[in-house]
C-alpha positions in Angstrom: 86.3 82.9 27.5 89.7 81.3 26.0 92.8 81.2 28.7 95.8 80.4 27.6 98.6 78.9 29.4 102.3 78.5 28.8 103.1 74.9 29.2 106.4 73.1 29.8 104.8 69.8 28.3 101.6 68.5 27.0 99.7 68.3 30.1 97.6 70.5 32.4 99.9 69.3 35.7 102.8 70.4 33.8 104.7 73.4 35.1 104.2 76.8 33.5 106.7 77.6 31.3 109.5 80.2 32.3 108.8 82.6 28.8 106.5 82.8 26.9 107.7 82.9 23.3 109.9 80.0 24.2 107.4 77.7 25.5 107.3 74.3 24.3 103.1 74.4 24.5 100.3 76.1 24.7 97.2 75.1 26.8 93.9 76.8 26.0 91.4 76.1 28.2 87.5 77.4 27.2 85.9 78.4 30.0 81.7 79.1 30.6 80.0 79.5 33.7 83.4 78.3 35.6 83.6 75.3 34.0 86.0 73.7 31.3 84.4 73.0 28.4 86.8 72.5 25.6 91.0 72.4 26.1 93.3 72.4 23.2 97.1 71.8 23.2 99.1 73.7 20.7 102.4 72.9 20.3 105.2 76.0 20.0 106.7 76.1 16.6 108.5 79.3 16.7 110.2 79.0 20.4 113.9 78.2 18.3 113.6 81.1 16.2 116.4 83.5 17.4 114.2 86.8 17.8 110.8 87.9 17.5 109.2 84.3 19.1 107.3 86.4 21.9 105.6 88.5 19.1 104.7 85.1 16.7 103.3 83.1 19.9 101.1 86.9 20.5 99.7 86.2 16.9 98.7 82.6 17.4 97.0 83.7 20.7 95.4 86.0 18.8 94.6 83.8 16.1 92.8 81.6 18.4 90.7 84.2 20.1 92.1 83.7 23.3 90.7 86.5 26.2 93.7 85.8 28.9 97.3 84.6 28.9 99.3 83.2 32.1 102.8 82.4 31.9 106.0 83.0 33.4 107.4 86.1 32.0 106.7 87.9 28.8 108.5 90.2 26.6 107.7 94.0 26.1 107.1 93.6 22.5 104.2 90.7 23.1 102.8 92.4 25.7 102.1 95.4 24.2 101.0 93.7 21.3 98.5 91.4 23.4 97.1 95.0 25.5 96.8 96.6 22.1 94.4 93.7 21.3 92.7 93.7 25.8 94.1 90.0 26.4 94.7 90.2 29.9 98.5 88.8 31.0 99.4 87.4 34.4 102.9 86.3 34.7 102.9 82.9 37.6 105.2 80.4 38.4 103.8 76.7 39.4 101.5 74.3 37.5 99.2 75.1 35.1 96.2 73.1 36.6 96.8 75.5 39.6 97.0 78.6 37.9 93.7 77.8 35.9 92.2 77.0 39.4 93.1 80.2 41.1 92.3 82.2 37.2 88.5 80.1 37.5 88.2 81.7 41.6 89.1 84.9 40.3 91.9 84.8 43.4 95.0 85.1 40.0 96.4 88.2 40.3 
């Protein structure tokens, strides 16, 4: 399983970014049997385009198989893109670290 998390820098004890096609990172973390087994950092090259940033961070997600997304907040045009495709979204405030945590204990709501 691939989770995805909006990042306000390049490390896993950063916060979670506020929006999701304007975050600076993303943080995918592979996941089997509750453990980390692989994390990639992707840096965010649309977040300065003017529109349509949500939907171009959706296709990288999607591009990189990812299963679930956290982040802040999230437009209606990603989102519905991301269910059309059953990547699961949970919108959280805090650090990322902590959200994977909570995501790993199935307590992420």
């Amino acid at each position: 399983m691939k989770i995805a998390i909006s990042a306000q820098k390049k490390s896993s004890e950063s916060n979670i970014s506020e929006l999701f096609g304007k975050s600076p990172y993303f943080i995918i973390f592979e996941i089997k049997g509750g453990k980390i087994i692989k994390t990639e950092i992707i840096e965010n090259k649309n977040l300065k385009q003017i529109s349509g940033s949500g939907v171009e961070a959706a296709k990288l997600m999607m591009g990189k198989n990812v299963n679930v997304i956290i982040t802040g907040n999230m437009g209606p045009r990603s989102l519905d893109m991301l269910n059309k495709f059953d990547v699961a979204v949970y919108c959280r405030k805090g650090r990322v670290d902590e959200a994977l945590k909570e995501f790993i204990k199935e307590k992420l709501t």
